[in-house]
C-alpha angles and dihedrals in degrees: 000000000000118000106206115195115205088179149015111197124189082322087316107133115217120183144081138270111229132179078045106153135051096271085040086233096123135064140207132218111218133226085061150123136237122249101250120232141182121213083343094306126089104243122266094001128092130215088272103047096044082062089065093062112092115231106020112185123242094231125085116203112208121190107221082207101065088038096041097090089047084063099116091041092055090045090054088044099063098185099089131251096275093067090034101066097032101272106098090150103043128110098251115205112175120202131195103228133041094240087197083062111036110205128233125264133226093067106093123096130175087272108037146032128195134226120195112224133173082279095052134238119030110195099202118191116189100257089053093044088057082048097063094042090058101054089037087057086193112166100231120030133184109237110239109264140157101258104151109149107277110203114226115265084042117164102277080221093058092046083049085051094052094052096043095054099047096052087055088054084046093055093034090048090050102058094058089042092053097043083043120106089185091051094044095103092035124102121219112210108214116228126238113204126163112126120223093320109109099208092051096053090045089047090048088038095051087041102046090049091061095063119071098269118156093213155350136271123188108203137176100055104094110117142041091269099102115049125250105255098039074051100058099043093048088057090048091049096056093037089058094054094047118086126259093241111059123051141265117233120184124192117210100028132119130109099112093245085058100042086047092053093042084050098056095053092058101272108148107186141035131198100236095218097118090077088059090043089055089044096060088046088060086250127138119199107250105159119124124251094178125109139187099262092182107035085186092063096021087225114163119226110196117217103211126106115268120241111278105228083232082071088069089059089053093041083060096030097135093216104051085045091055091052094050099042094042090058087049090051087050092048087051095049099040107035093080097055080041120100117127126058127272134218096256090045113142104260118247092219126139089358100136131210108348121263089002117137115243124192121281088357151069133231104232102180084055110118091230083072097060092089106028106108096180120116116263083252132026108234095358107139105214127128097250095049094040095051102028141027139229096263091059092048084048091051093044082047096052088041096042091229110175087224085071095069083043100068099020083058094053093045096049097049090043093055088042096056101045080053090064092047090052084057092050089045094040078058098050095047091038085239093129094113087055094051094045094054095045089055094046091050082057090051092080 
């Protein structure tokens, strides 16, 4: 894996990541972000549907929490997780934790570190971790690390702990890595941990970049625990320290103020799970990611990708177009005998005062929406805009209908991704500023 910069922008890192995947055949545009997936599949879409979303990264980002209890499966299976759930081709990256379902702290020890599944704990020591990563056979991996949330003001000793702990995984994991024919064409990413004490993530960030790691994961700073600008500094700090040739992961981040600002200071990859978390609120993603290009004529230059014309085969694809218009046969002929919650309802979580306008975001279960028969997005091209309105999504949302994570799911990835284009393309054109300050006037 080679990691080719064309730009560096104000600390923003534009470029592409070649030789990516076990056979080096693929490559990655950075900066990006990772498809998101539960148990190998992206939540609420099938094969067939996530085919109809335009711009669809290469990387596939897998949560060792939701597949660790399909270990043995997997084993038996021989063949590797990528051809076991459908997606052979695609670029694999295993991490340890389900950033959507942060898992609770206090269970680590110097042996061991847990992952919380559908079953509950899983108590992971470093011989069986290598173990699922061999059967897995992913691409990319996550070494294993204790990287519970530590709240700020946390004990130094227990930061010290942390780092200590996850170095001697690293070393432990890299012996088996490096002794593994399965693993050869596999890359490690080396885990940076440190809480919000400057010294000890100098002192993980300047170990872990003396062992053979492939890349660079910058852990600890999901949540709204640690404020922003300790934040900030503390991300700047470590991405000064890393070398130019190898990526930047970060785990927990993903509102587009914070991805921007985690961006500017030399952070390559996301994880792409802040699409699903807004799905299973009842949001869709409606902030703007366009700018006046040519201030003299005010014409306005999207940045989004435009449609692939092998969008319009899938468009028509008879079979994807069954699937989506049988389960809106079955919605027709089943929402007025409907009137309770089922099991698969999108969840009502987290979803704040109702009808108020968050930031990047709407309130679709809000009752100012039951008229509103606009698209989620004026002009967006996704199936689900081009094809519903807001007043239907607002209808499959009262009545739980399954058809409602369904759409809202394609239209939130869509617009995500076209987001991160709109980054790539703000580089090239030296627009980033722009794009920064239209996001942050849609902050408030």
């Amino acid at each position: 894996m080679k990691l080719i910069l064309s730009s560096v922008v104000n600390g923003c890192r534009c470029g592409k990541l070649t030789e990516v995947g076990r056979n080096g055949s693929k490559s990655v545009d950075i900066p990006g972000c990772l498809l998101y997936t539960r148990t190998g599949t992206a939540p609420h879409l099938t094969h067939d549907t996530l085919s109809l979303i335009e711009g669809v990264p290469e990387p596939v980002h897998l949560t060792l929490s939701t597949l660790a209890e399909h270990h043995e499966v997997l084993e038996e299976y021989k063949e590797g997780i990528g051809k076991f759930i459908g997606m052979p081709d695609s670029v694999l990256y295993c991490s340890l934790h389900d950033p959507a379902n942060p898992c609770p702290s206090g269970y680590n020890t110097n042996k061991t570190v847990s992952v919380w599944g559908g079953g509950g704990r899983i108590e992971l020591t470093s011989s069986k971790f290598m173990a699922i990563q061999q059967a897995f056979k992913p691409d990319w991996y996550q070494c294993m690390a204790d990287g519970e949330p530590l709240p700020p003001g946390a004990p130094r000793k227990r930061v010290k702990k942390s780092v200590d702990r996850t170095l001697g995984f690293l070393d432990d994991c890299l012996k088996v890595h490096q002794n593994s024919e399965v693993l050869k064409n596999t890359e490690i990413i080396g885990v940076v941990e440190g809480g919000d004490i400057l010294e000890e993530r100098l002192r993980s960030v300047r170990e872990t970049i003396k062992r053979p790691v492939g890349g660079f994961l910058l852990d600890g700073f999901q949540g709204a625990d640690m404020p922003d600008d300790p934040k900030l500094n503390l991300i700047s700090s470590v991405t000064t320290e890393l070398p130019e040739d190898k990526p930047r992961l970060i785990h927990g981040i993903g509102k587009p103020d914070e991805v921007l600002e985690c961006i500017s200071r030399g952070v390559d990859l996301f994880e792409g799970f802040f699409p699903y978390q807004m799905t299973e609120q009842g949001r869709a993603l409606t902030f703007h990611f366009k700018y006046k290009m040519d201030p003299e004529t005010e014409e306005e230059k999207s940045l989004v990708v435009p449609l692939h014309q092998m969008q319009d085969q899938q468009l028509t694809s008879a079979y994807t177009m069954m699937t989506i218009e049988q389960c809106e046969e079955n919605h027709t002929h089943s929402m007025l005998e409907r009137n309770g919650c089922g099991d698969n309802e999108i969840s009502n979580k987290a979803s704040g005062s109702e009808g108020k306008m968050t930031p990047f975001t709407i309130d679709l279960k809000s009752e100012q929406f039951r008229a509103d028969f606009s698209p989620l997005v004026e002009d967006c091209s996704c199936y689900s805009c081009k094809n519903h309105t807001r007043a239907y999504l607002y209808h499959l949302l009262v009545t739980n209908e399954l058809l409602a994570g369904v759409l809202l799911m394609i239209h939130n990835l869509h617009h995500y991704f076209g987001f991160f284009q709109s980054i790539r393309d703000a580089l090239r054109d030296d627009k980033i500023q722009q794009l920064k300050e239209l996001i942050t006037k849609q902050k408030v």
